[in-house]
C-alpha positions as CSV (number, residue, x, y, z in Angstrom):
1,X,0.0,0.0,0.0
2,X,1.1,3.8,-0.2
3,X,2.8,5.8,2.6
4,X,-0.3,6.1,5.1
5,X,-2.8,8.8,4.2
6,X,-2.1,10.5,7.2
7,X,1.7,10.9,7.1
8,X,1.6,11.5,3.6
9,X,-0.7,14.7,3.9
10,X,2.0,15.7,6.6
11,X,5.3,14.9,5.0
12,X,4.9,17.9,3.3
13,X,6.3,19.9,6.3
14,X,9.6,17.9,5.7
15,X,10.1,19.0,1.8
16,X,13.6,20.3,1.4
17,X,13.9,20.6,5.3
18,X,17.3,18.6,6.8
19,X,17.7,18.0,10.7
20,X,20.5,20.9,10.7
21,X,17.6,23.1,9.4
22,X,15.6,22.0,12.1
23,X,18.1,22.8,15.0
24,X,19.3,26.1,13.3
25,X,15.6,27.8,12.5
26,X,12.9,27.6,15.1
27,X,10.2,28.3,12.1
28,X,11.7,25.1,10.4
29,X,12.2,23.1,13.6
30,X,7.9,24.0,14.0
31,X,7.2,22.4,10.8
32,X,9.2,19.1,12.1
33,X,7.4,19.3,14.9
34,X,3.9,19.5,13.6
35,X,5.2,16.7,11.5
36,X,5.2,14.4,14.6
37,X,1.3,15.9,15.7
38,X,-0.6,12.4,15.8
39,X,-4.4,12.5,14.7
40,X,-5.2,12.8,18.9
41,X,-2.9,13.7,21.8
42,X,-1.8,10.8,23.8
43,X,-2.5,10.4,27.4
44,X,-0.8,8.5,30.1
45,X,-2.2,4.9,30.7
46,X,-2.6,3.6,34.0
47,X,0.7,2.8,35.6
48,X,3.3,4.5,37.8
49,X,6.3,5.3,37.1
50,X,9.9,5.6,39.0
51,X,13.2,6.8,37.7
52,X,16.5,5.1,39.1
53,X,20.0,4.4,38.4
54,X,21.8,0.8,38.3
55,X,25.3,-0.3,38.8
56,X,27.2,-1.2,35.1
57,X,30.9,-1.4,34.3
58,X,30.9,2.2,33.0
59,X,28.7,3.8,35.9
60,X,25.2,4.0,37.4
61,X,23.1,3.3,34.3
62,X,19.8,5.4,34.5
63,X,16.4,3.3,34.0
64,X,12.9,4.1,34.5
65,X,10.3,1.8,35.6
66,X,6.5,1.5,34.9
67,X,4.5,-0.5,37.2
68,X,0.9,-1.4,35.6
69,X,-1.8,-1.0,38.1
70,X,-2.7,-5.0,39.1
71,X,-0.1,-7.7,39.7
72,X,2.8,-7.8,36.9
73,X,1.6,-10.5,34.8
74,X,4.5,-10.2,32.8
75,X,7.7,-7.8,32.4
76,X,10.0,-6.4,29.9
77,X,13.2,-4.3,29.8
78,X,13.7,-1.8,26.9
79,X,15.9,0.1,24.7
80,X,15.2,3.1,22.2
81,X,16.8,3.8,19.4
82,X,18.4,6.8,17.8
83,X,20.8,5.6,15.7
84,X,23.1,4.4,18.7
85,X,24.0,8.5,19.4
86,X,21.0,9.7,19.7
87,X,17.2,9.5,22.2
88,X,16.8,9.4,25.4
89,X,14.2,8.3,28.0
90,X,11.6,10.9,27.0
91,X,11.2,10.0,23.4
92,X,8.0,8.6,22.2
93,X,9.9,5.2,21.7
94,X,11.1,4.7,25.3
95,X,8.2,6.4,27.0
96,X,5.0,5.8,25.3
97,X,6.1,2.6,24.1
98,X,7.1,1.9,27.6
99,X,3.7,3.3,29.5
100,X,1.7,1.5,26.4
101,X,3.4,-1.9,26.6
102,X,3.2,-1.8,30.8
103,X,-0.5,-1.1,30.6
104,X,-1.7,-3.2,27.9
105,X,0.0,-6.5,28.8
106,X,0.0,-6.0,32.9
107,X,4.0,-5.5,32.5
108,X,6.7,-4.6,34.7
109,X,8.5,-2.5,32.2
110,X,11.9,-0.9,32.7
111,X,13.4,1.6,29.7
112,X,17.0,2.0,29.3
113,X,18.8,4.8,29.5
114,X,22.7,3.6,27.6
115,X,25.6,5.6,26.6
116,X,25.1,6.7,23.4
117,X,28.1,6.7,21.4
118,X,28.8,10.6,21.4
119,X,32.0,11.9,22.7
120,X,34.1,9.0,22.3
121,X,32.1,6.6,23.5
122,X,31.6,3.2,20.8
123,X,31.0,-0.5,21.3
124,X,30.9,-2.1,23.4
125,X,30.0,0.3,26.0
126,X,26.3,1.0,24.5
127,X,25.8,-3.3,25.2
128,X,27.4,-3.4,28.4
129,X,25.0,-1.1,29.7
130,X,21.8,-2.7,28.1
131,X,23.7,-6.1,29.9
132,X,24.1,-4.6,33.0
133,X,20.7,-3.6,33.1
134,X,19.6,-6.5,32.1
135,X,21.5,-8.6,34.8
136,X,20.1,-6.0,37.2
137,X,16.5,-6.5,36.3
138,X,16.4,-10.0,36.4
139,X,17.9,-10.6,39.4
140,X,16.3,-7.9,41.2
141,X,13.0,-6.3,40.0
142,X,11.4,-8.6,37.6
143,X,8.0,-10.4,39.3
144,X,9.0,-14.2,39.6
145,X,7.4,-16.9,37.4
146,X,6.0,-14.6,34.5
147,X,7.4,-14.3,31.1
148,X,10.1,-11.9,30.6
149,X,11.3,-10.3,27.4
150,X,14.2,-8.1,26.4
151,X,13.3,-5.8,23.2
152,X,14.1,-2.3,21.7
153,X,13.8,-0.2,18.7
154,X,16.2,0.2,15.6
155,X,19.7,0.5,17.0
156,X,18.2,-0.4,20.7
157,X,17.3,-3.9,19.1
158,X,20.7,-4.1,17.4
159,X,21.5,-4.1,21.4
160,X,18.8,-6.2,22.5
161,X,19.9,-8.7,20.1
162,X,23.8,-8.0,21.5
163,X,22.6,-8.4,24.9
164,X,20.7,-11.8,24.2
165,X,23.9,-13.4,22.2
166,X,25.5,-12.8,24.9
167,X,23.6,-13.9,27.6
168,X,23.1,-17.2,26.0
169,X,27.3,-17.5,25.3
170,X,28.0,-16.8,29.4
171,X,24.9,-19.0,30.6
172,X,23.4,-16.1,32.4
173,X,19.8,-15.7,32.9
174,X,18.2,-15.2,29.5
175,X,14.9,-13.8,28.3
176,X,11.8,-15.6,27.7
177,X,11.1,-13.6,24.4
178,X,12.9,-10.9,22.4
179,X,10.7,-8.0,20.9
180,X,12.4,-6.1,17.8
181,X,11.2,-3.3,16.5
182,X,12.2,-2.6,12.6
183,X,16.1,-3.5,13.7
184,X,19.4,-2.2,12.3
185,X,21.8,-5.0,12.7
186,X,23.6,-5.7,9.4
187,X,26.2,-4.3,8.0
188,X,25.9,-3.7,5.2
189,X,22.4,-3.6,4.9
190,X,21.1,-5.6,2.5
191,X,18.9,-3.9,-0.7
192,X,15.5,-2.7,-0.8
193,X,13.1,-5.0,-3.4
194,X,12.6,-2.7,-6.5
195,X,8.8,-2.5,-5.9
196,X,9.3,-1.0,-2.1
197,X,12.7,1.0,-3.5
198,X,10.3,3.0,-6.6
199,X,7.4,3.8,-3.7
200,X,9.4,5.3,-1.2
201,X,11.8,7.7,-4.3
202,X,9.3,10.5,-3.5
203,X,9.8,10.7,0.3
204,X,11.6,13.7,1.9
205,X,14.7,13.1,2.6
206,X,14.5,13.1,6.4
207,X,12.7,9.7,6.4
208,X,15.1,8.1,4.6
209,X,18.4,6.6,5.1
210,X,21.3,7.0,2.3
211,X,24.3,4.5,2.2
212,X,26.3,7.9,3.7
213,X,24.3,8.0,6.6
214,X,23.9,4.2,7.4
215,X,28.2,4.3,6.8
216,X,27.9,6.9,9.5
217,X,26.0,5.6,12.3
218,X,28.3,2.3,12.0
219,X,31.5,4.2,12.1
220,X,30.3,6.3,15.0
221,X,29.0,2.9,16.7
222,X,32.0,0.8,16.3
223,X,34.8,3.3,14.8
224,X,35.3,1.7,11.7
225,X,33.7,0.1,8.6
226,X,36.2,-3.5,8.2
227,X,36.2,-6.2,10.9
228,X,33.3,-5.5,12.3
229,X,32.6,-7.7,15.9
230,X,29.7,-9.9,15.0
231,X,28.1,-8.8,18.1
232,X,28.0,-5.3,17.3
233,X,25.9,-6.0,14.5
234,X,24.9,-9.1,15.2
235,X,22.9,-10.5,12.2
236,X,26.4,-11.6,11.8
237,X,26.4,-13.6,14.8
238,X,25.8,-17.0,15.8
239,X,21.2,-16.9,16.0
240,X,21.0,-20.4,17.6
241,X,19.8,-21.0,20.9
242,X,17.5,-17.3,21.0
243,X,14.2,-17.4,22.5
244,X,11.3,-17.0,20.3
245,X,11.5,-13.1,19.0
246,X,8.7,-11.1,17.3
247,X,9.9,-8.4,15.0
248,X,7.7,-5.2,13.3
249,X,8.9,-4.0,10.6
250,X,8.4,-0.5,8.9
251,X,6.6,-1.1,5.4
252,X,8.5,2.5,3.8
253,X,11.8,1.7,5.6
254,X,15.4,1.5,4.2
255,X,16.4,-0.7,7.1
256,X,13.6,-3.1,6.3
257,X,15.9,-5.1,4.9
258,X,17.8,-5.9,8.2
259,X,14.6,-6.9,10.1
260,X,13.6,-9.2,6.7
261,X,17.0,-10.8,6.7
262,X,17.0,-11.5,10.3
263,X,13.8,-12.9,10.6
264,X,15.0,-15.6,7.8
265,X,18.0,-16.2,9.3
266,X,16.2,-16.7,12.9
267,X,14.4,-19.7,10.9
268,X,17.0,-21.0,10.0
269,X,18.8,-21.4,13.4
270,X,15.5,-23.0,14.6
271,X,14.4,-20.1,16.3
272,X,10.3,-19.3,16.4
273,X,10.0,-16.1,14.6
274,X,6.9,-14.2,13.6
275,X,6.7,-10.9,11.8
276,X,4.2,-7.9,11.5
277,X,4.7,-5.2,8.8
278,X,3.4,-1.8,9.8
279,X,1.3,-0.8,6.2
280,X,2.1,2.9,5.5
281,X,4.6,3.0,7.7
282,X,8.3,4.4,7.6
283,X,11.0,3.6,9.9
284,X,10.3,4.9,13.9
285,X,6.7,4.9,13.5
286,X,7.1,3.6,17.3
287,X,8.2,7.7,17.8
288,X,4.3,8.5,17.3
289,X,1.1,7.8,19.6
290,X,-1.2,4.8,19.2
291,X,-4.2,7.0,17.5
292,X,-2.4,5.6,14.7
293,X,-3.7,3.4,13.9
294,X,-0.4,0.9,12.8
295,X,1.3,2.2,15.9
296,X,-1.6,0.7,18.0
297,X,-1.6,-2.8,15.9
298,X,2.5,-2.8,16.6
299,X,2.0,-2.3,20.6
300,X,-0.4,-5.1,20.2
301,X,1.7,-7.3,18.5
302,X,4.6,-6.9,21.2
303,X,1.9,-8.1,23.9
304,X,1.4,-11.1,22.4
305,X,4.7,-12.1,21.3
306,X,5.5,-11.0,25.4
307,X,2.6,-13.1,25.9
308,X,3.9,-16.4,24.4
């Protein structure tokens, strides 16, 4: 199908605009802005929420907990994307997705604040906070005997993924389920079909990603292009042995690739897989409100792939 109605009436607010426009001109960072205005403002679900820090190799790792109203019937621990250098806590993709997720499927669900890899900071120190985290939740938050998953977004499920590969190599404990939102883990990332490549030629340029920007956020990430660790990208790593992972992907994405890929190659390793494709939908559609109406199907999806 097209680009969804909706964000194709709005993506005209992105024409000729880049994300240095945006930060440089406040009437240019307004039109970004009213790009991201959902169809109805969202509003906070029922569950409390705590921010709080936990130990990791590099320092206290900040988290934030949501607590859904009745007994956790299940839990979670999360990581947003950004490209591995970019988001934070407050986006859309940690916090509603967070709120949303805790509510919907009675979840404990704790959002990860990592290093992002700014300032010096590369692989693996984004992973060894997502692991420490990790570690911390399951040992010390997480209700006992109810399923627990491990999932992010983008680059937060190229560290999800990390973090399960590597719980599995040092026999630590391991998630019940993994829950990937339209991942980034190849490099290089493989090609768009011709039929999805032709409908997206006519989106601004801000929702797209070029081979010079996909270059960028790997060098940034790992600090080179050659020899790549398999676990920094790790749809070059050893699948076998992952729990059963559910994966959206974003219908108008240049990543989409990645998340198709991996879902093949989890098949092959003998891992249960399952898929939804988000019609309409470019990449970070999890950065918007469930009044859309793909956003709201995705959440759902999560739950029952948290739900077994």
């Amino acid at each position: 199908m097209p680009l969804d109605p909706f964000l194709a009436e709005k993506s005209r607010l992105l024409d000729g605009l880049s994300w240095e426009d945006a930060q440089a001109d406040p009437e240019a960072m307004a039109r970004f802005m009213d790009y991201f205005r959902d169809p109805d403002e969202w509003s906070m679900p029922d569950v409390s929420v705590e921010d709080r820090t936990v130990p990791g190799p590099h320092g206290e790792v900040p988290v934030r907990i949501y607590t859904p109203r009745h007994e956790p019937r299940r839990a979670l621990l999360w990581l947003h994307g950004g490209g591995f250098m970019g988001g934070n806590l407050e986006m859309p993709e940690a916090h509603v997705v967070s709120a949303e997720l805790a509510a919907r499927a009675e979840a404990l669900v704790v959002s990860v604040d990592y290093r992002l890899a700014v300032d010096g900071t590369r692989y693996p120190v984004p992973v060894d906070d997502a692991h420490a985290a990790w570690l911390w939740f399951a040992e010390t938050v997480r209700p006992q005997s109810v399923p627990v998953g491990l999932g992010g977004a983008s680059a937060g499920a190229a560290l999800a993924l990390s973090t399960a590969i590597r719980l599995r190599d040092q026999d630590e404990p391991r998630p019940d389920a993994l829950l990937l939102a339209y991942p980034f883990v190849h490099f290089p990332t493989p090609a768009l079909d011709d039929e999805t490549a032709a409908g997206m030629r006519d989106l601004p340029s801000l929702l797209r990603f070029t081979t010079e920007s996909i270059e960028h956020m790997v060098r940034n990430y790992v600090g080179r292009l050659t020899d790549l660790p398999a676990a920094a990208m790790p749809g070059a790593a050893n699948l076998d042995g992952l729990p059963a992972t559910g994966i959206v992907l974003a219908e108008f994405d240049d990543l989409r690739p990645s998340g198709d890929l991996l879902a093949r190659q989890l098949e092959e390793s003998g891992v249960p897989v399952r898929t939804y494709l988000a019609a309409g939908m470019p990449h970070g559609h999890l950065n918007r409100g469930p009044s859309l109406k793909e956003v709201d199907r995705s959440l759902d999806f999560f739950v029952s792939t948290l739900s077994g």
